[in-house]
TIMI-123082 format. One record per residue (C-alpha): residue in three letters; x, y, z. Coordinates in pm, whole numbers, plus 50000, padded with zeros to 5 digits. Last residue first. Layout:
alaXYZ/...
END
This chain:
unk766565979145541/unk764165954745430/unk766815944145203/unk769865941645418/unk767665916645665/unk766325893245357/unk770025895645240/unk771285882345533/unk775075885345538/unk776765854045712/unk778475858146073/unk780995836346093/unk784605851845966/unk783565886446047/unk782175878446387/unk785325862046503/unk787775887646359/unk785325912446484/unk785455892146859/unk789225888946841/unk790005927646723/unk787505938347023/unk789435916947284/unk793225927147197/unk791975966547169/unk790375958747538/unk793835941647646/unk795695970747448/unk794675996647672/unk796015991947983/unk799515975647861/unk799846004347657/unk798836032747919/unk800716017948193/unk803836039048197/unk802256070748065/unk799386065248325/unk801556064948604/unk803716094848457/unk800306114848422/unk799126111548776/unk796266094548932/unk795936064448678/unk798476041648874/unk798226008448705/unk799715984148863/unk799965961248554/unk797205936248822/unk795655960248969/unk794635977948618/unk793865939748527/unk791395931048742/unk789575964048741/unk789335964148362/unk787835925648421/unk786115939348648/unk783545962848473/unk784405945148155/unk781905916248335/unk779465940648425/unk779565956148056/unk779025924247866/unk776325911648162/unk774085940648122/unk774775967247871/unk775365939147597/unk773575910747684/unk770635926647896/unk769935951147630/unk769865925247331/unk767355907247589/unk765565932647598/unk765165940647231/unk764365903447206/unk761985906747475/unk759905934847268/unk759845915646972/unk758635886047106/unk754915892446947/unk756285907146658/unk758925879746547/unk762115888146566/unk764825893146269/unk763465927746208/unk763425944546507/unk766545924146631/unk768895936446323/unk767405976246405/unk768425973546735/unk771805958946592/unk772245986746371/unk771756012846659/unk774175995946886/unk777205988946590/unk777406012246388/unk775826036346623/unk777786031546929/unk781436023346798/unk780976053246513/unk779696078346727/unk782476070446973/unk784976072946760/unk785336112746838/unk787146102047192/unk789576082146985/unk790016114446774/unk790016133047075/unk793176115047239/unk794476115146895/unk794796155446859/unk796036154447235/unk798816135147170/unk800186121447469/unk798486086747475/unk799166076747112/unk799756042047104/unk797476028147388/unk795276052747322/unk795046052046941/unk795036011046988/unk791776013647182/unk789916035046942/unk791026014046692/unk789675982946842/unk786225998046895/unk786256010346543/unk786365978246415/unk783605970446583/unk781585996646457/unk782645986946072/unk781935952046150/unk778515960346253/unk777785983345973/unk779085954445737/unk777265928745837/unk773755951345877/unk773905960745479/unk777095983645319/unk775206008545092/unk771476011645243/unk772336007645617/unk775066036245500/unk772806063845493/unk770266048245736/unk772916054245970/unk774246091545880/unk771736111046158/unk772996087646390/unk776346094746310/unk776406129446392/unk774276128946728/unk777086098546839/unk779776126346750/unk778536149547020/unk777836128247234/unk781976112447181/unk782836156247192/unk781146152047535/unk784576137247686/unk786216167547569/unk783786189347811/unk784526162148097/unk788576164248037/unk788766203748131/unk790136199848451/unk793286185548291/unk792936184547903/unk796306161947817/unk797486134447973/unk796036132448326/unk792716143348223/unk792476120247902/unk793016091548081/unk790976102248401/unk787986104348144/unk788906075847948/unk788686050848266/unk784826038048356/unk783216048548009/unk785996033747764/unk787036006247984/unk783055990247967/unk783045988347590/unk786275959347617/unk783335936747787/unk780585952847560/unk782175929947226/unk781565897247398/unk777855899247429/unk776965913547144/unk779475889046943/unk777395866147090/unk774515876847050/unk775145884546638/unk776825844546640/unk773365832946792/unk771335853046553/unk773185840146256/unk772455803246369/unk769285805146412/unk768615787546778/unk769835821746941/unk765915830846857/unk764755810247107/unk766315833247358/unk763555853947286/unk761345839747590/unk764635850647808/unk763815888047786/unk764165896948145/unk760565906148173/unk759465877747973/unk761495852848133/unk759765866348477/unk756115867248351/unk754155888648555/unk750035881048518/unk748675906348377/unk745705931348551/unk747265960948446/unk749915956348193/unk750125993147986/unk750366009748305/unk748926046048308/unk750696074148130/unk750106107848263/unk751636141348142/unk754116153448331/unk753296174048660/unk755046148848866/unk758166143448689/unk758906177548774/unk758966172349131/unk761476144649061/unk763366165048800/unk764106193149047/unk765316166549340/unk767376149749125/unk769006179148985/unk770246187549369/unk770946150849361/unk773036151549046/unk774766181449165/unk776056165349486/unk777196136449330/unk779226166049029/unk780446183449341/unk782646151049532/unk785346168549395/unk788076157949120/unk785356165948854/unk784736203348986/unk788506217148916/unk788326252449006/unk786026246249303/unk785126281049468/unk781496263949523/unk778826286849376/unk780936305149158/unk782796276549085/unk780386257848939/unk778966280048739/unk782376292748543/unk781276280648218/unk784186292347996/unk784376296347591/unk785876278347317/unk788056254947554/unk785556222447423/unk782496239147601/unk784236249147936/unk783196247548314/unk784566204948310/unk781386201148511/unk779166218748324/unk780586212947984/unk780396173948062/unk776416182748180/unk775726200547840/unk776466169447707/unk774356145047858/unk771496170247813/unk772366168647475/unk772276132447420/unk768696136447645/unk767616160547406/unk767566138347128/unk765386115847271/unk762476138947206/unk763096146246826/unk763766112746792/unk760266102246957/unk758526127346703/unk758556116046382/unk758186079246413/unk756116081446711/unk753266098546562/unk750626106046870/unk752806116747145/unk751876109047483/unk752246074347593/unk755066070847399/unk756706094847594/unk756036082047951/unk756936046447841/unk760506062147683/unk761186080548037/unk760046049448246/unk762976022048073/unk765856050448147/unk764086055548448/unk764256013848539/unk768046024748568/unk768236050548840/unk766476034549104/unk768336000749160/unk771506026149002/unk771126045949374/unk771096009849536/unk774316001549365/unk775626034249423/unk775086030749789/unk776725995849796/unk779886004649629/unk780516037749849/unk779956013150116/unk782625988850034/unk784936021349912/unk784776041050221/unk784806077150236/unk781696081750168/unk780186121250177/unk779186120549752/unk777186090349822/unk775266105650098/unk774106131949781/unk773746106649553/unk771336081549775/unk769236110749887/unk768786119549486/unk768316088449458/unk764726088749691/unk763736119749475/unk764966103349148/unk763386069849188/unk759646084849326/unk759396109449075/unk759726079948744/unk757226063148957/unk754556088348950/unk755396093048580/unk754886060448499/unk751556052648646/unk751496025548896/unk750065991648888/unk751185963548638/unk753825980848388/unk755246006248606/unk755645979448949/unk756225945748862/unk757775953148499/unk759865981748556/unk761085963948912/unk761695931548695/unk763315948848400/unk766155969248628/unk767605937348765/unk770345932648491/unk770415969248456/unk770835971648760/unk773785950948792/unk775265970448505/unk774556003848712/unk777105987448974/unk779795978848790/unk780986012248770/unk781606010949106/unk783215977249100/unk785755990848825/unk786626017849019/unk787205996749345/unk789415969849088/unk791326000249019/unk792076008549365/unk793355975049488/unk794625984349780/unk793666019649886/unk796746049149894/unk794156074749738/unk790346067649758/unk788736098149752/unk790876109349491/unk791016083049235/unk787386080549299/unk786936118149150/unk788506106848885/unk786976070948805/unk783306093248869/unk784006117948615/unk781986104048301/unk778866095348614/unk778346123848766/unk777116148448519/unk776256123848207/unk773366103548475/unk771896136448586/unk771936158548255/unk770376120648105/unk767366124848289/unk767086160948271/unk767366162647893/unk765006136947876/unk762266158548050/unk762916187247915/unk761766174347596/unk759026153347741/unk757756190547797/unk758666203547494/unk756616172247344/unk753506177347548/unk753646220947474/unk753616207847086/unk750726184347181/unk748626214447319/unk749446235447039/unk751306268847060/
END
């Protein structure tokens, strides 16, 4: 085997880690929060806060990467420092019994968690040599280590077969209701930390630099918003992550209560699954419908997804097929519109405009979703627990993020003028 084919196994294993930690907790948390926190006021605005968190830190996630990784530490090092000190933060996590703290522990767990996601990509483009070819091939195995996690913790791949690994070690038939999946992100934590340390090295790319805050958050690209097309494509960004945020904080108790029980997590993967399908088909359709078109065709499929579970809650077959959407929501729409700021930017901001792209949509979009979905769960007294609460809120839960997605395409659609320059390079 050749030494850089052993470096990309290697950064292999290491997304698959990353992303087994994140996908194992963090699709059942709303569940296993429903049962911790039974009987509390205001329960749905507690989920929402908790998910919350990791959209804080992504807001704040770009200063630590770019004070610390970037100016005076190698990536790796730090990369083993965040998951061995979260892992201590997961598994006191998983024995809280109070919401306020529960918040404030996660909070400071995502303050570690999230500049990884930033680490992992510095570590492996600062050892492979064609990045082209072989980043995807890396990345890749994080989407799978995602899924692998949902089969894990659900102890089924999709119903074909069981994965009974959980509860041979812990007796827990139904893992995601438990505090288990916490405790098995900081038992993974731990692993990948140590790991982390015998990966190849990648120094910091800034030493010596002077730290530019606007720079680090992405604010010197906000010039961009002054072209008119760009604005409308932020702000559509923007707007269209607020009704994103009720698919990953509440479709996993959704689907649990109304149809697959214990077995929700592995169903949940089948929206991995599809995102690994649709990737493959993007430059496919970049070619036939341009970036407009791909990006109204993603947000459309955001507002379907949301009507299928408002209308369709106890069919199991829709249920998936809104699952199975995924692919289309996240690609169409977050891949295309990578690819829309790489080429609309100018080189030397092009990095900030990808960050600030990233700070608009899985920053402040998702944060505010985060509680606006709280809000109004408490508000249509949503009891997502048991499967008659959710099959007398389901349509008034749903249809507020279908309502928002069909306003912002309708918006976006009517505004947002092809580029041709844009279409063509793609």
């Amino acid at each position: 085997m050749s030494t850089q084919r052993a470096v990309v196994i290697r950064l292999s294993l290491m997304m698959f880690l990353q992303f087994f930690i994140w996908g194992g907790f963090f699709v059942t948390m709303g569940s296993y929060l429903l049962q911790v926190f039974q009987g509390q006021e205001g329960l749905n605005s507690i989920i929402g806060a908790s998910y919350a968190t990791h959209n804080w830190a992504a807001l704040l996630a770009p200063l630590f990467v770019g004070l610390l990784a970037d100016r005076y530490f190698n990536a790796e090092r730090v990369n083993a420092f965040c998951h061995l000190l979260g892992a201590g933060l997961l598994w006191y996590a998983a024995t809280i019994t109070d919401p306020s703290t529960f918040i404030w522990v996660m909070f400071a767990y995502f303050m570690l968690y999230m500049p990884t996601l930033a680490l992992v990509n510095a570590i492996t483009f600062a050892n492979i040599t064609d990045a082209d070819k072989e980043f995807p091939a890396i990345r890749v195995w994080g989407t799978i280590g995602w899924i692998v996690a949902g089969f894990v913790v659900a102890q089924t791949a999709l119903g074909f077969f069981n994965i009974p690994f959980l509860e041979a070690l812990t007796g827990a038939e139904n893992a995601q209701i438990t505090n288990i999946p916490l405790k098995m992100g900081a038992i993974v934590s731990v692993i990948y930390g140590l790991y982390s340390l015998t990966l190849p090295a990648a120094p910091p790319q800034a030493k010596g630099e002077k730290f530019n805050l606007g720079k680090a958050l992405g604010l010197d690209a906000i010039k961009l918003m002054g072209e008119k097309n760009f604005g409308i494509f932020a702000l559509a960004s923007f707007l269209i992550s607020i009704p994103l945020a009720f698919y990953y904080a509440r479709t996993n108790d959704f689907i649990s209560a109304m149809a697959f029980g214990d077995q929700s997590a592995s169903f949940m993967a089948i929206g991995q699954i599809s995102e690994v399908f649709f990737m493959l088909l993007v430059p496919f359709f970049l070619i036939r419908l341009g970036v407009k078109w791909m990006l109204v065709v993603g947000m459309a499929a955001w507002a379907l997804r949301y009507l299928v579970f408002a209308t369709f809650p106890e069919s199991a077959a829709m249920l998936i097929f809104g699952v199975a959407l995924h692919g289309v929501c996240y690609d169409f729409f977050f891949v295309t519109g990578s690819l829309y700021v790489d080429r609309k930017a100018p080189k030397p901001i092009r990095a900030s405009a990808q960050g600030l792209f990233a700070l608009l949509t899985y920053g402040a979009g998702m944060l505010i979703g985060n509680y606006v979905l709280g809000w109004w769960g408490d508000s249509i007294a949503l009891d997502g627990s048991t499967k008659a609460g959710w099959l007398d809120g389901a349509f008034s839960f749903w249809v507020m993020p279908a309502v928002i997605a069909a306003a912002v395409l309708l918006l976006f659609t009517l505004t947002f003028k092809n580029d041709e320059k844009i279409v063509a390079k793609e």
